[in-house]
KEKE-3310 file (N, C-alpha, C; in steps of 0.2 Angstrom, whole numbers, plus 5000, padded with zeros to 4 digits):
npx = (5229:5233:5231:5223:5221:5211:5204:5204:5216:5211:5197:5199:5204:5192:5184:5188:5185:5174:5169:5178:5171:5159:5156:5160:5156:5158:5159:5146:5137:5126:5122:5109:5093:5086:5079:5066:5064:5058:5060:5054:5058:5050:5046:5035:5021:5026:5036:5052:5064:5066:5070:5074:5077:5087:5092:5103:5112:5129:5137:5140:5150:5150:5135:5125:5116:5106:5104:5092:5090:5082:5080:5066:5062:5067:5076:5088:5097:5104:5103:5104:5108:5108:5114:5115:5122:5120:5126:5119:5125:5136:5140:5150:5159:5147:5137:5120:5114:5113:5108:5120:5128:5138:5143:5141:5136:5134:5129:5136:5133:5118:5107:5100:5083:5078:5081:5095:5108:5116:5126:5129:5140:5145:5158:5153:5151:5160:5156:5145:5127:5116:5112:5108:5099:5097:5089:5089:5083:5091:5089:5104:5107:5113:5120:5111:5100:5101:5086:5079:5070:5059:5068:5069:5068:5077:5081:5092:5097:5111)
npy = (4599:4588:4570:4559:4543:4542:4555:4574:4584:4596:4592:4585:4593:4600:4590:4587:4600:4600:4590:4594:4608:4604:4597:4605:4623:4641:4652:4660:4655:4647:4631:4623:4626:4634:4639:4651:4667:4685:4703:4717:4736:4750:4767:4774:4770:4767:4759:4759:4749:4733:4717:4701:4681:4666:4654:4643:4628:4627:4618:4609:4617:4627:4641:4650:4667:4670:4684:4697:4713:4728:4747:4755:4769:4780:4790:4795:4790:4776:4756:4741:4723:4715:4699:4690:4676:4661:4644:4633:4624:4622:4631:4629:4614:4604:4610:4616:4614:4630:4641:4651:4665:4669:4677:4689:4698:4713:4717:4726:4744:4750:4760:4757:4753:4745:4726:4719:4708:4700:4690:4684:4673:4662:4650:4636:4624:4614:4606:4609:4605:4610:4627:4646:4660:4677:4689:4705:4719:4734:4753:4766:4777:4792:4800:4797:4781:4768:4763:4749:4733:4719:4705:4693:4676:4661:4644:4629:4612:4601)
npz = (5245:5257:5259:5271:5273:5263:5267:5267:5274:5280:5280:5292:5302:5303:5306:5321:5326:5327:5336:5346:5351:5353:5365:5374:5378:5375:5386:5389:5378:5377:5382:5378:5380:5392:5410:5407:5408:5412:5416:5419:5423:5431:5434:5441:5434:5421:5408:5409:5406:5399:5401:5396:5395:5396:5409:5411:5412:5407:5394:5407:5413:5415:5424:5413:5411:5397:5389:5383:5381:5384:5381:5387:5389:5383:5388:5390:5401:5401:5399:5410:5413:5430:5435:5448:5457:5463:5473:5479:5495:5507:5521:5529:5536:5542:5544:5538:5521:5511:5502:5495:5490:5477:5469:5459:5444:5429:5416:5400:5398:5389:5376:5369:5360:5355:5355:5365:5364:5375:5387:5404:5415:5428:5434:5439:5454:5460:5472:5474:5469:5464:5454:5455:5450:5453:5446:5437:5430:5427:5426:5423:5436:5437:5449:5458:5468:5455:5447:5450:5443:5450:5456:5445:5449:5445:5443:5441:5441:5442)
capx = (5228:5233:5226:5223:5215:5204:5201:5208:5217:5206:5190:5197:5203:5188:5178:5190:5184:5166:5170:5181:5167:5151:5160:5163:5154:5160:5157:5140:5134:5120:5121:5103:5089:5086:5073:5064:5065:5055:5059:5052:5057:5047:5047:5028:5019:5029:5039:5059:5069:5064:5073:5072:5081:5086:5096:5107:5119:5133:5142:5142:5156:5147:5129:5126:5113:5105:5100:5090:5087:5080:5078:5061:5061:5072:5078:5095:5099:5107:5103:5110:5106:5112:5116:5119:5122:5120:5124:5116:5132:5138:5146:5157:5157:5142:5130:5116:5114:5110:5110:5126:5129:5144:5146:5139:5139:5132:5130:5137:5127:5114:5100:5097:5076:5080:5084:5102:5109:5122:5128:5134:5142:5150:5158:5148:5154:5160:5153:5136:5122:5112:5113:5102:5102:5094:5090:5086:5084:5092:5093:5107:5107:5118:5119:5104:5100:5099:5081:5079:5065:5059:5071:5068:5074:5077:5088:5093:5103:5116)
capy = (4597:4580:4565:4554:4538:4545:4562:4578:4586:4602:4587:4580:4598:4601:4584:4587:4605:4600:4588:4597:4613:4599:4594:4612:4628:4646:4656:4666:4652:4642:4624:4623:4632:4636:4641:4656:4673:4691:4706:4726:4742:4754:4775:4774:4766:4769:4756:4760:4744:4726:4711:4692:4679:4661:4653:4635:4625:4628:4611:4609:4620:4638:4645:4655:4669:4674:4691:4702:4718:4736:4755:4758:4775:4784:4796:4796:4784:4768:4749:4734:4719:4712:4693:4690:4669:4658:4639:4626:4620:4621:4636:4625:4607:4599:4617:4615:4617:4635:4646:4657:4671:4669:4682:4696:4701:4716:4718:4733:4748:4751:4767:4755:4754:4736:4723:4720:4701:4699:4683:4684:4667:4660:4644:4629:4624:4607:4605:4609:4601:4616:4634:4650:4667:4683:4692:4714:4727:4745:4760:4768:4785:4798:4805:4793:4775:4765:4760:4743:4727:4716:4702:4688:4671:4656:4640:4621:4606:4598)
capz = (5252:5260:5260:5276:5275:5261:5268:5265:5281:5283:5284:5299:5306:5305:5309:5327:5329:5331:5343:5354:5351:5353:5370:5379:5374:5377:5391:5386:5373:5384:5378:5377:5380:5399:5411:5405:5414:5410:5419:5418:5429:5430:5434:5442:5430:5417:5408:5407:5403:5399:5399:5396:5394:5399:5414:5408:5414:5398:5397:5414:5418:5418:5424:5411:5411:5390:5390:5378:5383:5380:5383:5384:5393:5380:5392:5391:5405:5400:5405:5411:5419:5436:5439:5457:5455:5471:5474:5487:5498:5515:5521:5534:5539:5549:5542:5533:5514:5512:5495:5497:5484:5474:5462:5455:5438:5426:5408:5397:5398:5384:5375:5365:5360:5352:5361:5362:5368:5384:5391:5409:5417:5432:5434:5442:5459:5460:5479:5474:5462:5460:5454:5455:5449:5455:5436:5437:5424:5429:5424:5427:5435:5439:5455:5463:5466:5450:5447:5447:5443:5455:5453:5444:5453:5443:5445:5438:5445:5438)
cpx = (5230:5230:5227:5219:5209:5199:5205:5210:5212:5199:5192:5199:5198:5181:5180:5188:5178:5166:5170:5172:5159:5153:5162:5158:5159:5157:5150:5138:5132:5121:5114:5098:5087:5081:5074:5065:5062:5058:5056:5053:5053:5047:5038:5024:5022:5033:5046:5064:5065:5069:5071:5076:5081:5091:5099:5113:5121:5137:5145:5148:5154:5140:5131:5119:5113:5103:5099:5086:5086:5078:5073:5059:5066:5072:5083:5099:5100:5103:5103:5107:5110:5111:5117:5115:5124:5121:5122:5122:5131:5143:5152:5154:5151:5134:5124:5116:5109:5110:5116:5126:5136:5148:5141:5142:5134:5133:5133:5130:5124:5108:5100:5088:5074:5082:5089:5103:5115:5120:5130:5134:5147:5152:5155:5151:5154:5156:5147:5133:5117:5112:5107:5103:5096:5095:5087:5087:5087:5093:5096:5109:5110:5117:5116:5105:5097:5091:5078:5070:5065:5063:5067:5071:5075:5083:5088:5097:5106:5120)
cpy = (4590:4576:4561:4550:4540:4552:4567:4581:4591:4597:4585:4584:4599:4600:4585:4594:4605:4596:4592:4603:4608:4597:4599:4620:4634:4649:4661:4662:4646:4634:4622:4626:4631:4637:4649:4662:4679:4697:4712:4731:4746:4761:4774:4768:4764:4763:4759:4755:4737:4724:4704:4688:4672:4659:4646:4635:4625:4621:4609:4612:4628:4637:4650:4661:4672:4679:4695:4707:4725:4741:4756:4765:4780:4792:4798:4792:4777:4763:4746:4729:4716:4706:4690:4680:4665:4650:4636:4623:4623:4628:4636:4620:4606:4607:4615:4617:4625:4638:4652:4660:4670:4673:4685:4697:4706:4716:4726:4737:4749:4757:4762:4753:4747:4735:4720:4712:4704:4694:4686:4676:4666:4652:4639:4627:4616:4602:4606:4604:4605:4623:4638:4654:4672:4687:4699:4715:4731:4748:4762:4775:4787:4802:4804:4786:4775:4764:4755:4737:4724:4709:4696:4680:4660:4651:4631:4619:4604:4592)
cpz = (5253:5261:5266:5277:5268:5261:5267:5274:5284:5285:5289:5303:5310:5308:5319:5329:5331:5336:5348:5355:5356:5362:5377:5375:5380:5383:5388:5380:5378:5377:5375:5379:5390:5403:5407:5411:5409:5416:5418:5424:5427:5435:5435:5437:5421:5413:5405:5406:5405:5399:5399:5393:5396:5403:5414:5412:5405:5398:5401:5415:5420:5419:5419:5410:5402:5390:5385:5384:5382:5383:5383:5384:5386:5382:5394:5395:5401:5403:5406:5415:5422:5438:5445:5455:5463:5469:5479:5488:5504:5516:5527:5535:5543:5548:5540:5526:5511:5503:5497:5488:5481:5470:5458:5448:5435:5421:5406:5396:5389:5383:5370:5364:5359:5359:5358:5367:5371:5386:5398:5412:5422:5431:5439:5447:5460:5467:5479:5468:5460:5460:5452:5453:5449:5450:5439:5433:5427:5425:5426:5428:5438:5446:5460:5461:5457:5453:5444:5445:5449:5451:5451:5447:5450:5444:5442:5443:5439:5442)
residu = (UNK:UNK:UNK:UNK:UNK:UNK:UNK:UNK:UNK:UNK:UNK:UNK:UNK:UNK:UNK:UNK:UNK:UNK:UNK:UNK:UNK:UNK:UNK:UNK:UNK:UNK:UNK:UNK:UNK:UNK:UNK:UNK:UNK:UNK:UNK:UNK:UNK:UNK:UNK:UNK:UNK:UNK:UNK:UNK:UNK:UNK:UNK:UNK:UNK:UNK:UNK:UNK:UNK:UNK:UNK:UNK:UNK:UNK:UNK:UNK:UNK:UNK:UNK:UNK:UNK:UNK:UNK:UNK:UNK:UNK:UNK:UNK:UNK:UNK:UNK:UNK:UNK:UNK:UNK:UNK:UNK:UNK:UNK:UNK:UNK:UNK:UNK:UNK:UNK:UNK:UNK:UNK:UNK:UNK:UNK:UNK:UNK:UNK:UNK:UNK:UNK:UNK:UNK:UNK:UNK:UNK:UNK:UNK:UNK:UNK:UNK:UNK:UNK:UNK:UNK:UNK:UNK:UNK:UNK:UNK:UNK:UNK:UNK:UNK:UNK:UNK:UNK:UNK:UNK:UNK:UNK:UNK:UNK:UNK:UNK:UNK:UNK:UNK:UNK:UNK:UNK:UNK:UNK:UNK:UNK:UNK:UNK:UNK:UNK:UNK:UNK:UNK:UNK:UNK:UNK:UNK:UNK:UNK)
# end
């Protein structure tokens, strides 16, 4: 290996990867820990899919929602959670500051019993200061509405 200054090159490859890394996270990797969220659908009384999870700003450039979630119903239906990500802004000059919906997301289906993690993430809107997200369990079924949780609704500033 080469030396610069004293160090080897891979040391300061790798001194600069933590930087750059320390400085931006990935889309689905929460910078820090977030508000909390629980949700449960349910089939009568029945319990058929949890989730939980937390709702961060990611180094300021994404909402990102954490997801652990699980099959409880093992009925052969899958299940997934639903994102729906809102910010505070104006939806034309001179309006008032509203919550407007911005995007939609779902997780991949799961029969998992476990609980299995999922990220979903939008980017942050540079016209707003604060984001919110609308969290549901579903099951999802064939040939009928999905059935979903009552959503969860959490949100930060930025």
């Amino acid at each position: 290996m080469a030396r610069i200054k004293g160090r080897t090159v891979r040391a300061s490859v790798l001194a600069m990867a933590a930087l750059v890394t320390g400085g931006l996270f990935l889309p689905g990797t929460a910078q820090a820990a977030g508000t909390p969220w629980s949700v449960t659908a349910y089939n009568g009384s029945t319990s058929i899919a949890k989730a939980n999870g937390d709702f961060a700003n990611n180094g300021g450039v994404y909402a990102t929602a954490g997801i652990n979630m699980a099959d409880t119903s093992n009925n052969g239906s899958p299940v997934y959670v639903e994102v729906k990500f809102y910010f505070w802004t104006r939806p034309f000059i001179g309006a008032p500051e509203i919550w407007m919906e911005v995007d939609k997301k779902q997780t991949s289906r799961t029969s998992s019993a476990k609980y299995v993690t999922a990220n979903v993430s939008t980017r942050l809107r540079p016209s707003s200061s604060k984001a919110r997200a609308s969290i549901m369990v579903c099951e999802d079924r064939n040939n009928k509405a999905d059935k979903c949780s009552a959503p969860s609704i959490v949100a930060f500033d930025y």
